[in-house]
N, C-alpha and C positions, 0 to 999 in steps of 0.2 A: 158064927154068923156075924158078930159085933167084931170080930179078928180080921172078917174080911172087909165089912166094912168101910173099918179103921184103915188099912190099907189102901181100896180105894180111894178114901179121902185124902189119906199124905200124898198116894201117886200122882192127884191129881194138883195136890198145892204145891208138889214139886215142881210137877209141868209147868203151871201155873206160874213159878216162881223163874223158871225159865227163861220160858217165852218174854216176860216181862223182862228178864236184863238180855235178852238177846233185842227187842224192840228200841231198849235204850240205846243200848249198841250201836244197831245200824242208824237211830237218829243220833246220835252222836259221832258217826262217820259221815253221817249226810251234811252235817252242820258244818261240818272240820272240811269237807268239800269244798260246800257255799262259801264258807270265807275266803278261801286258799284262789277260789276263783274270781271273787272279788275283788282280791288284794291284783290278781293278775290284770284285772282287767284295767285297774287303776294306774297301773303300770304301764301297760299297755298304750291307753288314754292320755300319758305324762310323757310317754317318750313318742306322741305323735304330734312334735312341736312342730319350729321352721328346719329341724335338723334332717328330722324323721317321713318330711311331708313326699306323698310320690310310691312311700315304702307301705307295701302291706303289714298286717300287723298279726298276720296269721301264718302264712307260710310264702316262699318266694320275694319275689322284688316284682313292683310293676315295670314295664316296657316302657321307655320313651316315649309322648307322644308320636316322635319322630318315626319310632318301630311301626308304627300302624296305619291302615287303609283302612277307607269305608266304602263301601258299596253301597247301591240304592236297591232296595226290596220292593214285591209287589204286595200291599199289603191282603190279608186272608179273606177280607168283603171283597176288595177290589176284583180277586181274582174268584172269588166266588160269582159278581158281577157278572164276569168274561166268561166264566163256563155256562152262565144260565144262559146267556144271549147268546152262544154259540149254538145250546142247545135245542131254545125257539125256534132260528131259523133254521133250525135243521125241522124240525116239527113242524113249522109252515108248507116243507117240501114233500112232509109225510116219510121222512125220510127218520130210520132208527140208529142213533149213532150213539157213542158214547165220547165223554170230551173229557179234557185231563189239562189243567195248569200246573204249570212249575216255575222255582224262581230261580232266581237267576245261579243258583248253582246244582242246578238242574234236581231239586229237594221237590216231592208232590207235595202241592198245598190244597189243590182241590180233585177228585176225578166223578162224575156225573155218568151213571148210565142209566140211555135214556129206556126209556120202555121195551122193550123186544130187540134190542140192542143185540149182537151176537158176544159170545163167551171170550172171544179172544180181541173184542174191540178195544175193550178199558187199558189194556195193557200196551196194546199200539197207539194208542193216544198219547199215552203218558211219553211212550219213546219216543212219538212225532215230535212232539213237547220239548220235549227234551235233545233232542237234536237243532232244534231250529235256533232257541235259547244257545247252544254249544256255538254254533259257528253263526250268530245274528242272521239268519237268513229263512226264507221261506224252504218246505222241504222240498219241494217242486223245483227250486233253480238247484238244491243240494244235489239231486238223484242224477242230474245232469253231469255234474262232476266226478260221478261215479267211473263215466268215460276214459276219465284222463286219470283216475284214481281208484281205483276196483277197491283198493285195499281200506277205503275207510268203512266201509257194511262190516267190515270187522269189529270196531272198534265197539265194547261193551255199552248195550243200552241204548245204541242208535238204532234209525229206523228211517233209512233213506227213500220214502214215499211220500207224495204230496198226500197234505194234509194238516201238517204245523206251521207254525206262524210266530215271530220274536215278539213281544211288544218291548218298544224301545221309549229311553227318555233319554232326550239329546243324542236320539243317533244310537245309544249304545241299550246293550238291551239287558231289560229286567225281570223279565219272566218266559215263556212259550205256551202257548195256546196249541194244544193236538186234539183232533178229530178222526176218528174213526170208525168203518162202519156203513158209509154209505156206499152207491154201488162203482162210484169213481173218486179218485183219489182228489180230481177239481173239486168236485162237491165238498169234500172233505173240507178243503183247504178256503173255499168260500165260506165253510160257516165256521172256521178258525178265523176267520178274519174277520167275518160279524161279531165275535168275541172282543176281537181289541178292537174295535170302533166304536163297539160300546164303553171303553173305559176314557173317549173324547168328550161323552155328552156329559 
């Protein structure tokens, strides 16, 4: 009984004895870490003078300013704005639609469906949306083109029905308003346009 113990109590000051230099260990490799990455980063810090300025300091090179374009965005209230007042007047009309903004690289930033909306409106919004924003035009003179053009109803992710709407700044455009849902594609495209009139007040 006193044999076993005894045994218990070494196995256990063994473990014991262990664990405490494996703990050192690993803080002692944590340490030896921390510095090594300090020293980097010092380094790093030193050579981001007048020589270094421009250059990342982590991986690659930056681009030229010269390399780069910007674009103008509709911000995420703004088009939140657009979608609720789209979908008022559509509510005034009694009318059940669902609405969908995108920006200008045809990305969803909002889609709203409204109350008894049908199952396959949110999805034709988004495309109205996003076709009007593609080519800056209402989808209503788009469908028109179709005439001379058959072959653009191909093209992934359109949706050549009136009912989308560009909002433009300076002519050029930075979001689409699509509307879908109600029992004419005019309706539609009316309360896409009460959307961006609402982002003049």
């Amino acid at each position: 009984m006193n044999l076993n113990g005894t045994q218990n109590t070494e196995t256990k000051n063994l473990n014991g004895t262990q664990n405490t230099k494996t703990k050192r260990l690993a803080l002692g490799a944590t340490a030896l870490a921390i510095a090594a990455a300090g020293t980097f980063g010092a380094v790093s810090a030193s050579a981001a003078g007048p020589a270094a300025q421009g250059a990342t300091t982590t991986s690659g090179s930056s681009a030229g300013a010269h390399n780069l374009t910007t674009s103008t965005h509709l911000t995420v209230a703004a088009a939140t704005q657009a979608a609720q007042a789209a979908l008022d007047a559509a509510g005034k009309e009694n009318q059940k639609v669902s609405v969908a903004v995108v920006d200008r690289n045809g990305n969803t930033l909002v889609t709203l469906r409204g109350d008894g909306a049908g199952p396959q409106s949110p999805e034709s919004a988004e495309r109205k949306a996003y076709t009007a924003v593609s080519w800056n035009a209402p989808t209503s003179e788009l469908a028109k083109r179709l005439a001379q053009a058959p072959n653009l109803k191909d093209i992934p992710g359109t949706l050549f029905l009136a009912g989308g709407t560009p909002v433009q700044a300076k002519g050029a455009p930075v979001a689409g308003v699509g509307v879908a849902g109600a029992p004419s594609g005019d309706l539609d495209e009316k309360f896409a346009r009460a959307g961006v009139a609402a982002l003049d007040k």
